[in-house]
C-alpha positions in Angstrom: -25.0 -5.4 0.9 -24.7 -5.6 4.8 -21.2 -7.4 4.1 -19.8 -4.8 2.4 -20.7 -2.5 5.3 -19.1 -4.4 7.6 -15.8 -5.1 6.2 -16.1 -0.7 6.1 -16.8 -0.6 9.1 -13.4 -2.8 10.5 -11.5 -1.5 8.3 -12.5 2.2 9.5 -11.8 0.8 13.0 -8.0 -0.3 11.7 -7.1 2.2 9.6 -8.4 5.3 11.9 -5.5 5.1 14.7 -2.6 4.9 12.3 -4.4 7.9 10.4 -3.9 10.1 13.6 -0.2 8.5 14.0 0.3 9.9 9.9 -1.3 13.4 10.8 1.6 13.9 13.5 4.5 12.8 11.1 3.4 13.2 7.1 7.2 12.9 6.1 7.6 9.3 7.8 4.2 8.6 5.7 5.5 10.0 2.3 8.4 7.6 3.3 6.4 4.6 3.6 4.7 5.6 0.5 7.7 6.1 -1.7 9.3 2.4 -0.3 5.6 0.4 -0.6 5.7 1.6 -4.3 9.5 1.4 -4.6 8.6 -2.3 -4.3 6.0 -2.8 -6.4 7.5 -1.5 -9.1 10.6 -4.0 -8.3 7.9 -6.7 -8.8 6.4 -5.3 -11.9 9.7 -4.5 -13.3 10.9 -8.2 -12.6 7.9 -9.9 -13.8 8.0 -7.7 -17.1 12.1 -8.6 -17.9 12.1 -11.8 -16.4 9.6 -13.3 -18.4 11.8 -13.3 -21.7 14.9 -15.0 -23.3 15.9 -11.5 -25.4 18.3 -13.5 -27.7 
């Protein structure tokens, strides 16, 4: 599996500076958590209700 160890390997390389960045500031991170999921479950929410004619 020598692909799979690559793609780790970048995405070690991406992720690693913005991990420092989120050790300095872990309330901006919880922030960032709570909006990512915020919209998510807009788009799950939407997708569920939308899909529907409730008459």
């Amino acid at each position: 599996m020598p692909g799979t160890a690559c793609g780790l390997v970048v995405i070690d390389l991406i992720v690693r500076p913005f991990a420092k960045i989120v050790e300095k500031m872990p309330l901006l991170m919880l922030l960032v958590l709570i909006i990512l999921y915020a919209i998510i479950a807009y788009f799950v929410l939407r997708s569920a209700y939308a899909s529907g004619d409730y008459r």
